[in-house]
N, C-alpha and C positions, 0 to 999 in steps of 0.2 A: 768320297775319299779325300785324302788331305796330300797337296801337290805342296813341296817347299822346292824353290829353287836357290841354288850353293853354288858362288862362284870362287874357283881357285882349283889346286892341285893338290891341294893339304885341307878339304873339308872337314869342317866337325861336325858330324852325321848321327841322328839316332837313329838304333837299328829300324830297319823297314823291310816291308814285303819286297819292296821292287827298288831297287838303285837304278839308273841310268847317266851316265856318264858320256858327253859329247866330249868332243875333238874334232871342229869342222876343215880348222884349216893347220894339222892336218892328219893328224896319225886315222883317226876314224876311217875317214875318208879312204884311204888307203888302205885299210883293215878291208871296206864293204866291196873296193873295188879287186882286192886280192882273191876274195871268196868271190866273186862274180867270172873272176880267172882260172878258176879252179883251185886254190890256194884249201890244202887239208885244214890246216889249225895255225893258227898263232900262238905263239908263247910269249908269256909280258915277264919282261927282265926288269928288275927296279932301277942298275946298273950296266953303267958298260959293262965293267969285269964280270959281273952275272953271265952277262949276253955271251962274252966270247967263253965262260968255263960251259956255259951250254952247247956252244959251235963245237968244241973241243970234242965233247962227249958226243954227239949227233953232227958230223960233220957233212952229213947230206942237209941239213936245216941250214937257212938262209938267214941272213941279218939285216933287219932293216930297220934305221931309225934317222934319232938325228941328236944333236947336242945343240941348244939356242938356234935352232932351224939348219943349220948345217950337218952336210952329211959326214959320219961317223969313219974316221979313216981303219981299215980293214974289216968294216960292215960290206957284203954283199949289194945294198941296196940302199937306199936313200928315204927319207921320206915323203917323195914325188908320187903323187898318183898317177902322172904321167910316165913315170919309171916302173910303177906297177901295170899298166895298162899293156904297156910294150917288152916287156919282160914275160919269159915263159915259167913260172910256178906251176901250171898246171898239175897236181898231185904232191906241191910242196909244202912246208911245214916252214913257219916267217916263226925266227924269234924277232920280238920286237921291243923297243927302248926310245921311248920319245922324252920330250921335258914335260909335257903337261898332261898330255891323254892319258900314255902309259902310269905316270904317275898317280896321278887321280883316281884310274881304273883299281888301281894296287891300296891305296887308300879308301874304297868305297867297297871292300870287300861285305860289308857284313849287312848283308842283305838275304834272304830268301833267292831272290833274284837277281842276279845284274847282268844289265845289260848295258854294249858303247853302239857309238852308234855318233855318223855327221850327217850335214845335213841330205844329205842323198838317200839313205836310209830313214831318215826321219819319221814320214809319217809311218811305216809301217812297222816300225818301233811303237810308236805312239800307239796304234790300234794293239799291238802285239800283248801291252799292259796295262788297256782296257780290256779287254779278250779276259786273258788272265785274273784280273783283279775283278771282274761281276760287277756285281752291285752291292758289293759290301761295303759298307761307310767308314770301317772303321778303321780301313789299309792307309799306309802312307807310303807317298812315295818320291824319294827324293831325286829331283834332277840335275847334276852334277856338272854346270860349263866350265870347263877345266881350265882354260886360258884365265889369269889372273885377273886381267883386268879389262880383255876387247871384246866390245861389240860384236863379232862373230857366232862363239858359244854358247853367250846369253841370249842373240835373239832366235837361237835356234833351240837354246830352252824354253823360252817362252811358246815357242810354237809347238815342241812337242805338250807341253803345258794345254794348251788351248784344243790341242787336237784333244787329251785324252779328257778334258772337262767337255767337250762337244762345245766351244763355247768358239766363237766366230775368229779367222784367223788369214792370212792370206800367205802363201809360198813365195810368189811372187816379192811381196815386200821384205819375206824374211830374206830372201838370198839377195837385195839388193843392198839391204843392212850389211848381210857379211862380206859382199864385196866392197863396200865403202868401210869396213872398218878396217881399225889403225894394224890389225894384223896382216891385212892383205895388201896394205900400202908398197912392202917391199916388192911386192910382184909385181908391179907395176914402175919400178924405179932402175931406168935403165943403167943407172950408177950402182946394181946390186943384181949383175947378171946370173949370180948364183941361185937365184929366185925366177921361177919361168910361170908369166903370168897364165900360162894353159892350164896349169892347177888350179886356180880358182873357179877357171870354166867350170874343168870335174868336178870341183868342190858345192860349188853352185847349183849342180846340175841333178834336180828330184826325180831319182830313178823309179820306176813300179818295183815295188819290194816284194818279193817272196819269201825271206827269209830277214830273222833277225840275228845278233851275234848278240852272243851269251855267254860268259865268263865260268868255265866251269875248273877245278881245280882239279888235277890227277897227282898227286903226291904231294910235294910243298910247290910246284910250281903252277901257276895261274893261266889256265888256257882259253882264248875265246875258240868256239864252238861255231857253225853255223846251224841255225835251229832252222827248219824249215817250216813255214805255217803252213 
């Protein structure tokens, strides 16, 4: 099968069997650990005003995102995996609006398949679309790191990359890449306490996957799913 990896938020995509789209640090992230919380579904907003005419409508559904990493004033929820951790969703439905994951995801629709996914979810992403895709040659499948230009996304593409080529790879190295990269810098800069370096921990940190998330559309709005394997 034929693996392209596309970095940014605005990819120019041919259609394919399978899309996957990361966000390690940080909408993904937050997505796998909201569904590990119990969290029904996510709804991806392209926009604020999206987000809040959906709150509007469903005003049991929660808001969580961010604008240039900061959280969104009259949003529910931030995009802290640490906020998602300790927050009670259980049985809730997260509209969600980030700059880059959500964007990307919203951008990478047209696929047979898509899936998001950071890197805690990772490899069982990766098996999820080898699983699916067989042994046929002639699937393509594009891997989406949403962050424009950091080291995070990308080495966490390249890993999903390696895992589903069966081709040698190490976790280890990938999550020491995303912690040293220029995106996780603020979390670490006690001049930018609005950044709390416990997120990269989450972020960092390869959970055993049971389930994948998968983009499935119910009307005109775009919903991930948790698929269970």
């Amino acid at each position: 099968m034929e693996i392209n990896i596309h970095q940014g938020n605005c990819p120019s995509l041919k259609h394919a069997q399978v899309n996957i789209v990361i966000d390690v640090i940080r909408a993904f992230t937050v997505a796998h650990y909201a569904f590990i919380h119990g969290a029904k579904e996510i709804w991806l907003a392209r926009t604020q005003n999206e987000a809040f005419l959906l709150k509007e409508n469903y005003p049991d559904h929660l808001l969580a995102g961010e604008v240039n990493g900061l959280p969104i004033e009259g949003f529910d929820l931030d995009n802290s995996p640490k906020t998602i951790v300790e927050s009670n969703i259980d049985g809730k439905t997260l509209i969600q609006k980030t700059t880059n994951g959500v964007t990307a995801a919203l951008n990478a629709l047209d696929a047979e398949i898509v899936l998001v996914t950071g890197f805690t979810n990772a490899k069982a992403t990766a098996e999820y679309a080898r699983e699916i895709c067989g042994p046929r040659q002639s699937l393509l499948i594009n891997v989406v790191a949403s962050h424009p230009s950091g080291d995070d996304d990308l080495a966490c593409a390249q890993y999903i990359s390696a895992l589903i080529n069966n081709e040698p790879c190490s976790a280890s190295l990938t999550a020491e890449r995303i912690r040293n990269s220029a995106a996780a810098e603020k979390f670490f800069d006690d001049a930018q306490p609005e950044f709390d370096k416990e997120d990269i921990g989450l972020c960092v940190k390869e959970l055993d996957g049971t389930f994948v998330m998968q983009i499935k559309s119910k009307g005109q709005t775009p919903i991930i799913e948790r698929v269970d394997m």
